[in-house]
C-alpha positions in Angstrom: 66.0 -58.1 -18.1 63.7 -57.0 -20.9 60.4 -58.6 -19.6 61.7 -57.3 -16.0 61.4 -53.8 -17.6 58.2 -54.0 -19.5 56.6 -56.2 -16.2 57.6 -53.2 -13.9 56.2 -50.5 -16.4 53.1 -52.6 -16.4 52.4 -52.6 -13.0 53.5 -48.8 -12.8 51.0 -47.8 -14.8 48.0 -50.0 -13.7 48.8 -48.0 -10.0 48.9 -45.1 -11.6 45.2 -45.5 -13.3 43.8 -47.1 -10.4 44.6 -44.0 -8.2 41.3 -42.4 -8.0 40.1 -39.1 -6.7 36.9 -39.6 -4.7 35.9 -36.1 -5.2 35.5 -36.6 -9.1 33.4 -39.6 -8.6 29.7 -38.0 -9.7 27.2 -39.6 -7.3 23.8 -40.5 -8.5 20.6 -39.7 -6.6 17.7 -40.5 -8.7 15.3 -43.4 -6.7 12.6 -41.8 -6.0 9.0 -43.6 -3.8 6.0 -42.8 -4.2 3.4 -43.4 -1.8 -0.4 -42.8 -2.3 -3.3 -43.2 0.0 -6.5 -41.8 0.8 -8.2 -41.1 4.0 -4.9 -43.4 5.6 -5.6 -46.0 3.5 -3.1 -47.2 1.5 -3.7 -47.3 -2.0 -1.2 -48.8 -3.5 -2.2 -52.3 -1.8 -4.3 -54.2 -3.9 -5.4 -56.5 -1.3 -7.7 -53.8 0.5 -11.1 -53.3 -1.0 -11.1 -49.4 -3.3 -7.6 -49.7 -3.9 -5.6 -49.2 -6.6 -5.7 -53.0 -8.5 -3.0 -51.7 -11.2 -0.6 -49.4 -12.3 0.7 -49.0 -15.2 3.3 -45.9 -15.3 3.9 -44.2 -19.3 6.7 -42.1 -20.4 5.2 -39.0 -21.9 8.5 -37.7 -23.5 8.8 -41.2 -24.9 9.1 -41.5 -28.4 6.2 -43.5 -29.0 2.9 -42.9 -27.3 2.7 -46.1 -25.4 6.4 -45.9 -23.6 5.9 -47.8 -20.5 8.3 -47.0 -17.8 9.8 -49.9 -15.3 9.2 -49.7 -11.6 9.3 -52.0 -9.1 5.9 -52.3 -6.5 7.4 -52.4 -3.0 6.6 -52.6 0.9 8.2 -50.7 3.4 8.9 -51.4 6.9 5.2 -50.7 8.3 4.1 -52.7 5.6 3.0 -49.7 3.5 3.4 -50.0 -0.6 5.2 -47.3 -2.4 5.7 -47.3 -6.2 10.2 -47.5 -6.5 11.2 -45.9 -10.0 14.9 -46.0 -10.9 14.9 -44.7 -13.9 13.5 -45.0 -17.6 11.8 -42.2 -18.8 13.2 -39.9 -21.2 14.8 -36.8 -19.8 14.6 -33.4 -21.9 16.9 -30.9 -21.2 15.3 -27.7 -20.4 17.8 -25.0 -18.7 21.4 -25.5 -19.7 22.2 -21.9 -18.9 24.7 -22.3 -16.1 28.0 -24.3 -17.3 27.9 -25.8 -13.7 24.3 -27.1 -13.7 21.6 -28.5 -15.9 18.1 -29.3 -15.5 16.4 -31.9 -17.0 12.5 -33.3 -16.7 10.5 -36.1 -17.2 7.0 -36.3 -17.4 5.3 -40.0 -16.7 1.6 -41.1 -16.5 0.7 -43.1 -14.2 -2.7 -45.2 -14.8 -4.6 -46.2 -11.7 -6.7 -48.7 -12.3 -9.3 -49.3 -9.1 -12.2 -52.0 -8.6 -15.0 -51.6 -6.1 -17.1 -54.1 -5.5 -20.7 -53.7 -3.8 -23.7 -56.5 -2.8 -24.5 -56.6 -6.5 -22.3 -55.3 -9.1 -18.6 -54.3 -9.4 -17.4 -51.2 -11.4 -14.1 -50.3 -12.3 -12.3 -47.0 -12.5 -9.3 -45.6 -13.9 -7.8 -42.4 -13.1 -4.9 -40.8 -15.0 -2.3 -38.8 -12.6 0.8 -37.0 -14.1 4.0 -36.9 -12.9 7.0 -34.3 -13.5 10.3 -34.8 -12.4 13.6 -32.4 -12.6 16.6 -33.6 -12.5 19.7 -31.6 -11.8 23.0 -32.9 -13.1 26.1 -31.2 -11.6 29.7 -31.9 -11.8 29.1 -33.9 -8.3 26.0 -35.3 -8.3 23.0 -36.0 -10.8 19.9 -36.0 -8.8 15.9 -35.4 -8.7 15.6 -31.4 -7.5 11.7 -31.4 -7.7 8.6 -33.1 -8.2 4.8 -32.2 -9.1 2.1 -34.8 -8.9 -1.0 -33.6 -11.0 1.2 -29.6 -10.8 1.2 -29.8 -7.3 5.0 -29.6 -6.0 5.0 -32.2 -3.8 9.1 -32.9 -3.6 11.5 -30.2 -3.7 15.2 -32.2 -2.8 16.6 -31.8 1.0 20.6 -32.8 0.9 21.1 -35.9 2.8 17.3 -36.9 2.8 15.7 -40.0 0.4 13.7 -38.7 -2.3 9.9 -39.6 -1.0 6.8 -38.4 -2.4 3.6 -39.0 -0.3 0.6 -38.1 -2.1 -2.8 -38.1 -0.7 -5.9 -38.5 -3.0 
């Protein structure tokens, strides 16, 4: 009778944890593309001659100079590259003045390395391109709000849309 008491208590409170409320369930919106081409070439496809041939992407806020950031080089349907970042980089707070709603940025360099090759000689070329990010984290979602590539704005969040940044160089 005992263990039949402490058995029924048991599974009484394992229903009672599982319930969950769906509304208090903070969704996460922070994967972010980036696509880059010039003149409708797509440079992120190291297969077509003046392309980027690497990319290296650095965590400015990091707390070493040389912070690399993971990202994952990926094609999309029409066979375009796009650059997918997750996550990584090091998030500073900087506006925490509204109890509801913080803001938070990362800054990451991205390093473009591009090889050109002519009848006689071949040069390469690396660009450096900066990239901010603000995050907003609210009680029901923690999301990018806004992008700059090289302080352009070129990403301000739509609800309900992915978070895409097309850049053209």
């Amino acid at each position: 009778m005992k263990n039949a008491f402490f058995a029924i208590l048991i599974i009484f409170a394992a229903l009672i944890s599982c319930r969950g409320d769906e509304e208090s369930v903070q969704k996460m919106d922070q994967i972010l593309h980036i696509y880059i081409d010039s003149a409708g070439k797509d440079m992120l496809n190291n297969t077509i001659e003046g392309s980027y041939q690497t990319v290296v992407m650095n965590d400015e806020y990091g707390i070493t100079d040389t912070a690399p950031v993971q990202f994952s080089l990926k094609y999309d349907k029409d066979s375009l590259r796009y650059i997918e970042y997750v996550s990584g980089a090091r998030r500073i707070g900087i506006d925490s003045s509204d109890v509801n709603s913080k803001i938070y940025q990362s800054e990451i360099e991205l390093i473009l390395t591009q090889k050109k090759t002519n009848s006689t000689t071949t040069t390469t070329s690396t660009f450096s391109d900066v990239l901010v990010l603000n995050y907003a984290l609210k009680p029901e979602v923690f999301r990018i709000e806004k992008a700059w590539y090289n302080n352009i704005l070129v990403f301000t969040k739509q609800d309900g849309q992915p978070n895409i940044i097309k850049v053209t160089k």
